[in-house]
Structures are given as structure tokens and as C-alpha cells.
C-alpha positions as CSV (number, residue, x, y, z in Angstrom):
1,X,107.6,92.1,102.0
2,X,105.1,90.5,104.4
3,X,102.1,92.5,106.6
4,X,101.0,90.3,108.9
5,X,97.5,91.2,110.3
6,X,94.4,89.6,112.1
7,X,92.1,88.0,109.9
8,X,90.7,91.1,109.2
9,X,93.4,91.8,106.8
10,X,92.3,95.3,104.8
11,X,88.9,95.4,106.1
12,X,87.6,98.5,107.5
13,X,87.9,102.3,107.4
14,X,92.2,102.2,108.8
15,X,91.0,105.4,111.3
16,X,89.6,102.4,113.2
17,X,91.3,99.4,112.8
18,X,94.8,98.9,112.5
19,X,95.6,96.0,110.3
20,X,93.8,98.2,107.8
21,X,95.9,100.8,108.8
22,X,98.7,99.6,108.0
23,X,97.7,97.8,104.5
24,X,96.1,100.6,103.5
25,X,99.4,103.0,104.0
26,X,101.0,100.4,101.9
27,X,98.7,100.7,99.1
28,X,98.9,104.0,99.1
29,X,102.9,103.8,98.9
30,X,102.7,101.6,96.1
31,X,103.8,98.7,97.2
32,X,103.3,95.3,96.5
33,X,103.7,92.9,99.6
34,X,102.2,89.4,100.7
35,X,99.5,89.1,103.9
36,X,100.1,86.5,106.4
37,X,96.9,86.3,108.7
38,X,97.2,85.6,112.2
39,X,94.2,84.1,114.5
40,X,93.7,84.6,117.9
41,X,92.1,88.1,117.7
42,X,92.2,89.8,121.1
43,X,88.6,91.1,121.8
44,X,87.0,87.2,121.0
45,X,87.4,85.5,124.7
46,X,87.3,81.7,122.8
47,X,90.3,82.4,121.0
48,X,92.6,84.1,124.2
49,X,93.1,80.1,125.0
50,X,95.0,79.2,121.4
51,X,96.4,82.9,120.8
52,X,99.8,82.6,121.7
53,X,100.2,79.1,119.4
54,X,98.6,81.1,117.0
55,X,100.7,83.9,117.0
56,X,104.2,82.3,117.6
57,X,105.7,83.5,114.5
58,X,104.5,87.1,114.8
59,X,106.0,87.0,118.2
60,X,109.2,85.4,117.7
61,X,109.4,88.4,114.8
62,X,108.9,91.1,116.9
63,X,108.7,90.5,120.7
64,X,105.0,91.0,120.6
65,X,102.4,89.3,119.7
66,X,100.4,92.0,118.8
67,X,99.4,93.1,114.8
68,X,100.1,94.3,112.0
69,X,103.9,93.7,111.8
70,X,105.9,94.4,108.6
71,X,108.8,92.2,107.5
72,X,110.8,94.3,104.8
73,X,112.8,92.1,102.3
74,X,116.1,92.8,103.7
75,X,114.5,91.1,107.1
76,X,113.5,94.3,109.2
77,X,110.3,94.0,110.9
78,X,108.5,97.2,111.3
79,X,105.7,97.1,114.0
80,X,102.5,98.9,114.7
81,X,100.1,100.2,112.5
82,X,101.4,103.7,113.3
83,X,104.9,102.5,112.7
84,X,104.0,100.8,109.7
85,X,101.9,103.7,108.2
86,X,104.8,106.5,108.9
87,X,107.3,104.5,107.2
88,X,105.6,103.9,104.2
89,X,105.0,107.3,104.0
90,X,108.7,107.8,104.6
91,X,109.6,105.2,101.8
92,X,107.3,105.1,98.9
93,X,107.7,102.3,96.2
94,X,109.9,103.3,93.0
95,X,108.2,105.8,91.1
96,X,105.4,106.2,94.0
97,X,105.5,110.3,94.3
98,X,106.4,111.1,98.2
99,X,103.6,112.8,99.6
């Protein structure tokens, strides 16, 4: 399982940012799962120029460019930290409690 998020990666209360969102729902699930970081972060104008190189991958994935995306290991990519966060909930780990 890969979480790709911007290179702030877990940082950060998740109600406000949502790579930390995402990784933190995952935690919380119980899972264990790899982070691929992505540059070109949005709000920082000298890196609009090299954001699409940078986030080729993420978009050939998922049609967007846009983080956190989830790759499950049978290939399906979950996006949005919303997304990411309810299915987690949905699909805890093995022996993770549902909550």
C-alpha cells in the first residue's frame, strides 16, 4: 500500500491538512503502508513551474494531480484525503477493531 502526499507527509493536526489526514486515518486503521512524497506543492508560486513533472505519476494514477492518493495492493487508488480517511475507517487492518 502506498499514500502519496506533499512533502509534508504526516505533519500537522489532519483537521487542517490533508496529507495528514489521510496518514493519520491510516494509522488509526492499523495499517502499515509506504509514503511516496510528491513536490510541487500548490500554495509555493516557484514550484507551479515544475509541478506537473513532479507529479506525473500521481496523475497518471488518478487523473489528478492533486494529494494524498492511496494505491491499495490489489492496484486501486483511492483519492482525497476524505476518501482516503472514510475508507480506512470502512476497512480496518486484521485485528484493527472497527470503530
Amino acid at each position: 500500500m502506498i499514500l502519496y502526499t506533499c512533502e509534508q507527509k504526516k505533519a500537522g493536526p489532519a483537521l487542517l491538512h490533508p496529507c495528514a489526514k489521510a496518514a493519520k486515518a491510516l494509522d488509526a486503521a492499523g495499517y502499515d503502508y509506504e509514503i511516496k512524497t510528491v513536490k510541487g506543492y500548490r500554495m509555493l508560486a516557484w514550484t507551479w513551474g515544475s509541478r506537473g513533472a513532479d507529479r506525473a505519476e500521481v496523475k497518471k494514477l488518478s487523473g489528478t494531480n492533486e494529494v494524498p492518493v492511496l494505491v491499495l495492493d490489489g492496484g486501486e487508488v483511492v483519492s482525497g484525503s476524505g476518501t482516503i480517511a472514510r475508507w480506512a475507517g470502512e476497512h480496518p487492518a486484521a485485528g484493527v477493531a472497527s470503530q
